[in-house]
Steps between C-alpha positions, in 0.01 A plus 500: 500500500755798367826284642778474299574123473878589341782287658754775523602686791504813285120491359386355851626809613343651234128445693570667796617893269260425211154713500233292623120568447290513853159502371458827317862589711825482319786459770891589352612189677343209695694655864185511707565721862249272738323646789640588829407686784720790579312708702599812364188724476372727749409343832199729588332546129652194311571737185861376318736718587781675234724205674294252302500656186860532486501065620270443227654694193849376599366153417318583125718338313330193601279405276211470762469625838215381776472739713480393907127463630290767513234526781119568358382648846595621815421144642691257245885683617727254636744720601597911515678623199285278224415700186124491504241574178207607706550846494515763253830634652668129492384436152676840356801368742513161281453719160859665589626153499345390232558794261875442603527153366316572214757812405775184517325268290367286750143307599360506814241307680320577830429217748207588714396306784304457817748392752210287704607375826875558480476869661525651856177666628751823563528535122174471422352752749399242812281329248508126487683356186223298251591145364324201386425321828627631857856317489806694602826497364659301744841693499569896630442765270826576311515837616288560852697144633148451622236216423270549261119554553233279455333637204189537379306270315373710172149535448292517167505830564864556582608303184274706251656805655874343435423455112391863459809605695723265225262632232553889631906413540485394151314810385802736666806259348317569161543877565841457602600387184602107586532248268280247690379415832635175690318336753644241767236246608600202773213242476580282779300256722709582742325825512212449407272342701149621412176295410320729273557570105853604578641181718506183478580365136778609316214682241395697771803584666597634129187684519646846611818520242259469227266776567807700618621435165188557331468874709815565329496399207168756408762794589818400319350169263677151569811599282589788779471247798681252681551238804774355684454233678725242732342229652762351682686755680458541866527860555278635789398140592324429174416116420296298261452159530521406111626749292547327151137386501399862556767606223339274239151630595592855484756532218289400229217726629735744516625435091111609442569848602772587259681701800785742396757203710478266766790529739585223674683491804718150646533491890876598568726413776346719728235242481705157535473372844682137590216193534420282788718192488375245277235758354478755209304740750600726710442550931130667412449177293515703185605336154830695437464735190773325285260184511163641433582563086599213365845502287655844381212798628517685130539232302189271693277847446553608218278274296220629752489858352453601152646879519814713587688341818736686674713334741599601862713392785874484505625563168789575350624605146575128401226302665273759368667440146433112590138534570376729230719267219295174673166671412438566875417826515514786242625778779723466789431759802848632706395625860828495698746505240245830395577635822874493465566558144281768403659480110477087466416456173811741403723249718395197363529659121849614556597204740565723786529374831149528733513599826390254706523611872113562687491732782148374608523808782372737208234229354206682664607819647752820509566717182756505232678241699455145295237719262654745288838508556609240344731589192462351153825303364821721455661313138 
C-alpha cells in the first residue's frame, strides 16, 4: 500500500524522503513527529505559548507532525500546561503554530482528547474526573504523587455532551488551519465495565469511538481525521483482556471509514514487566503485552486494516526502513528521537550522527530547557 518493495538500501531509504500522499495531504517525506505531552502552554488559560510555536516550527521539516493532546473542556485536562481547543483564545494560540509549520513546508495534525479518569480533581476545578465505569487508576498521579480519584461513571447525558465538546474542538482545529484532527481512543475491558449500549461486548464498547468519529468527521470529512490506538500498553493501569480479537473486530470497521491514517501504537518497554514463574502473566495475573498479539505486532495487523498505517513505538531510522520495505506500515512516527533531534530527517539524509541522550527532567515541565534549545547539526 505505497511501500517501496526495492531491495536496496539506497531506494529503501528512498521511502522514508520521498513525498507521500496523506489523503488529500502531500507530506515531503514519510518523518512523522508523534505526539507527546510537553506541557508547555499556559497553566491558568491552556493557550500555546510563543515557546510552542518555536518547538513546533523547529520540527517542519518532518513530513508530518501530531501535535500533543489537546483538552476539549475545562474537565478533560490531565495536567497544567496542556494546549487546549476549547477556547477562542487557545485556538488562535494553536493557529501561530500551525501557520509556522505551514511557512516551512510542513503538515500538521491536532490530537484532541478527553483525558477521562487519568486527571487530579485539582486540575479540573474539584470536579470528579468522568470514565467508563468508577475504576481508578491504581497508581499515583504522575504529577500530584497522589492516588487517583474514583471517577465518575458517564451518563447518557454526560457522553452526548463529550461528542459535542470533540465535535466543537474539531470546529476550532479547522479554524486554526490543521491538516487533520487525531483522536486517541483506549477500548479496554479493563475499563470498561458498564451494562448498557456502551459495555459489555466488544460492539458496544466500540460504540463511543465511532460516533466520536462520526462528530468529526461532519466538521473536517473522514479524509481530515484520524485515530491512534494501542491496545496493549499499560500506561495509567490500562488492561484488556484480549486485544487481537478486539483488533480484528475493529480494524476492518475501521477500513469502512476511509480515515486520513490509523496510527498504531506497540506497548514499549515502559510496559514490559517480568512474569510469574512458570507463567506468561504478570503479579496482577495479567497476560504480558508481548504475548497478547500473536507473532510480529505490524506485520500480524496489518492485513486487519485496509488504509494508511503509521507505525509507533521505538523506532529508529533502520527498523523504520525495515518495516515500511515489509509492507508493515506506510509511515513511521519518531517521539523521542523527535524530542532530541529537532532536524532528523536532515541527519539521517546526510548520515549525521543523532543525538541520543534523554533528559526525562524536561519531558513535562520547565522552558527552553529539553524544548527549544536544542541545536540542529553543525556539518
Amino acid at each position: 500500500m505505497g511501500c517501496n518493495q526495492s531491495s536496496t538500501i539506497d531506494l529503501q531509504q528512498a521511502t522514508l524522503f520521498d513525498e507521500f500522499k496523506l489523503g488529500e495531504t502531500t507530506l515531503k517525506n514519510r518523518f512523522v513527529m508523534g505526539p507527546m505531552t510537553r506541557c508547555r502552554a499556559d497553566p491558568k488559560t491552556n493557550v500555546p505559548t510563543d515557546l510552542m510555536v518555536k518547538h513546533y516550527e523547529q520540527r517542519a521539516n518532518f513530513g508530518l507532525i501530531i501535535t500533543e493532546c489537546a483538552p476539549i473542556s475545562p474537565l478533560s485536562n490531565a495536567f497544567p500546561g496542556a494546549g487546549g481547543i476549547y477556547t477562542e483564545e487557545q485556538t488562535q494560540g494553536w493557529k501561530k503554530v500551525v501557520d509556522a509549520v505551514h511557512a516551512k513546508g510542513g503538515k500538521i495534525v491536532l490530537q484532541i482528547w478527553h483525558c477521562g479518569r487519568a486527571t487530579a480533581s485539582e486540575f479540573i476545578g474539584g470536579a470528579v474526573p468522568l470514565a467508563p465505569s468508577p475504576i481508578a487508576i491504581g497508581q499515583d498521579h504522575q504529577m500530584t504523587k497522589k492516588p487517583h480519584p474514583v471517577p465518575k461513571e458517564m451518563t447518557q447525558q454526560d457522553i452526548n455532551e463529550v461528542i459535542e465538546q470533540f465535535r466543537k474542538g474539531a470546529e476550532n482545529a479547522k479554524k486554526a488551519g490543521f491538516d487533520g484532527v487525531q483522536i486517541d481512543q483506549f477500548l479496554r475491558d479493563g475499563t470498561n465495565k458498564r451494562t448498557d449500549k456502551y459495555g459489555g461486548s466488544i460492539e458496544n464498547r466500540c460504540r463511543f469511538l465511532f460516533e466520536v468519529l462520526d462528530a468529526l468527521i461532519s466538521v473536517f470529512g473522514a479524509s481530515k481525521v484520524s485515530l491512534r490506538i494501542g491496545l496493549t500498553g499499560r500506561y495509567n493501569d490500562m488492561y484488556d483482556s484480549d486485544p487481537y480479537t478486539l483488533m480484528k473486530y475493529l480494524l476492518p470497521k475501521l477500513s469502512e471509514y476511509k480515515l486520513q491514517f490509523l496510527e498504531l501504537k506497540r506497548h514499549g518497554g515502559l510496559d514490559s514487566k517480568e512474569p510469574v514463574k512458570g507463567t506468561d502473566k504478570d503479579e496482577q495475573g495479567r497476560i504480558l503485552p508481548k504475548n497478547q498479539i500473536p507473532g510480529d505486532y505490524f506485520a500480524t495487523l496489518r492485513p486487519l486494516y485496509d488504509g494508511i498505517i503509521i507505525a509507533n513505538d521505538g523506532f529508529n531510522p533502520q527498523s523504520a526502513l525495515e518495516t515500511i520495505r515489509a509492507g508493515h506500515a506506510n509511515l513511521v512516527s519518531f517521539s523521542s528521537l523527535a524530542i532530541i533531534n529537532p532536524d532528523l530527517p536532515q541527519r539521517v539524509q546526510n548520515n549525521w550522527a543523532l543525538n541520543e541522550k534523554q533528559d526525562y527532567s524536561t519531558f513535562f515541565q520547565g522552558g527552553e530547557k529539553g524544548y527549544t534549545d536544542i541545536p540542529a547539526y553543525k556539518a
